[in-house]
Structures are given as structure tokens and as C-alpha cells.
C-alpha positions as CSV (number, residue, x, y, z in Angstrom):
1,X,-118.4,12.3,-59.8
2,X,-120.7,10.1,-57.4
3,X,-122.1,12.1,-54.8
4,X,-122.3,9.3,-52.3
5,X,-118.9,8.7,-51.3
6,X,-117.2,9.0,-48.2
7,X,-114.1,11.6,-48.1
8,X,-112.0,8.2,-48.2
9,X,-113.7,7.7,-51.6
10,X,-115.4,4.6,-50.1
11,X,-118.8,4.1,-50.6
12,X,-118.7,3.4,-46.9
13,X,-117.5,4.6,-43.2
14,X,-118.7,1.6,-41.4
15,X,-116.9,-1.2,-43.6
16,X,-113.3,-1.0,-41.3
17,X,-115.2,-1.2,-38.4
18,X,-117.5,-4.2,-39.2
19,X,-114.1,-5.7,-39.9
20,X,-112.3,-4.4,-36.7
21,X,-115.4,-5.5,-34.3
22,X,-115.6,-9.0,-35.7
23,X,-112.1,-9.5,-35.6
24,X,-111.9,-8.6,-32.3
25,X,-114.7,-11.1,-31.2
26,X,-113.0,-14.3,-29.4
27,X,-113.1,-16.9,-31.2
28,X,-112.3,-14.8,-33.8
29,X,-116.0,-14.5,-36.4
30,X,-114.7,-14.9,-40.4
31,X,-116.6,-13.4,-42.9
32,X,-118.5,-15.9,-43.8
33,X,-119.1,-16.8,-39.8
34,X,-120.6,-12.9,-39.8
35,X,-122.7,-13.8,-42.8
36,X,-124.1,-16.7,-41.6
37,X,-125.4,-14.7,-38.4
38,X,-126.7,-12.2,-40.7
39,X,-128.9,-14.7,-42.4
40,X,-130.0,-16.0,-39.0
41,X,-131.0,-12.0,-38.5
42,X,-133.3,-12.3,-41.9
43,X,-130.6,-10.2,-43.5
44,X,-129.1,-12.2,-46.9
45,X,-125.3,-11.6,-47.5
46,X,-122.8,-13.8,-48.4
47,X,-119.0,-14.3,-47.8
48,X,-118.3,-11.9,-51.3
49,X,-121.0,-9.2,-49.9
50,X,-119.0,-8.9,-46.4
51,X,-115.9,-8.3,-48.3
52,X,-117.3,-5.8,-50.5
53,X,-118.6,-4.1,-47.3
54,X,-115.5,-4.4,-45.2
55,X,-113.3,-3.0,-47.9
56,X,-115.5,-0.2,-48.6
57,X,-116.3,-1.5,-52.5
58,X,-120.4,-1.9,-50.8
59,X,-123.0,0.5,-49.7
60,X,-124.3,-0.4,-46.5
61,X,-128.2,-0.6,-45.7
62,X,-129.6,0.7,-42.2
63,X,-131.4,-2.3,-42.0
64,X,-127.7,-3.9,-42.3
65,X,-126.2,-1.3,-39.6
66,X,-128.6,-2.4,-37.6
67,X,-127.9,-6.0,-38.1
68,X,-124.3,-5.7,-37.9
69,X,-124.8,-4.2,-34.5
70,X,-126.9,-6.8,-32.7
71,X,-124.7,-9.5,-34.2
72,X,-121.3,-8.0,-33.2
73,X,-123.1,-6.5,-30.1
74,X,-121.9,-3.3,-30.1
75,X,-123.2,0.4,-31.3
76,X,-124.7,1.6,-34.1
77,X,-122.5,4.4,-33.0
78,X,-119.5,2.3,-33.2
79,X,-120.0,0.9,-36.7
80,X,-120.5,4.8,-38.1
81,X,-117.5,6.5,-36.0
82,X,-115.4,8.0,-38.9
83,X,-111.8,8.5,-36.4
């Protein structure tokens, strides 16, 4: 049994909301768009790491939550709500 999953049985609650705030950014940001401005952030993930994250398959750093946030410019708050 792992003792660090989410009630979903994801190893993450922030991965559907990455994906929902950087779909909803106009032009719409692909995953490898959002990795890209990661990198520029010093934070090193690819197109395959995004996915992982986004589909829940990834555990997510704070150092990343924290990235993810200034890059899709919303809430650390946002990125963790579990609704």
C-alpha cells in the first residue's frame, strides 16, 4: 500500500489543475510550451514529465508548485484545491 497517495489514488492533487490553468491561458500553453517556461524558471521538466504530472502518474515538488504558480500566474492555493 503507498502511503502517499491522494484519495484519487494519484500521486498528486495539483496535476488537473496545472492542466486546467494552462489550458485556460489564451493562446492556449501545450505541455511542452509549460515546460519550456519551467526551464526558463531553473526548474528541468520535459514534455513526458508534464504529462506524468497532469495525469497524476508524478509526484510534484514544492519547488515545482511554486514554479507552476508564477508561470501560470495564479495561486499556490489554486494548484492544491482538491474540489
Amino acid at each position: 500500500m503507498f502511503k502517499n497517495k491522494a484519495l484519487s489514488g494519484k500521486n498528486n492533487i495539483s496535476g488537473k489543475n496545472i492542466a486546467k490553468c494552462r489550458k485556460a491561458i489564451s493562446p492556449r500553453l501545450s505541455q511542452r510550451g509549460l515546460a519550456d517556461k519551467m526551464q526558463l524558471e531553473g526548474i528541468e521538466l520535459d514534455k513526458n514529465a508534464i504529462q506524468r504530472i497532469e495525469s497524476g502518474q508524478r509526484f510534484v515538488t514544492d519547488i515545482e508548485i511554486r514554479g507552476f504558480s508564477k508561470v501560470l500566474m495564479v495561486s499556490y492555493e489554486q494548484l492544491l484545491d482538491q474540489e
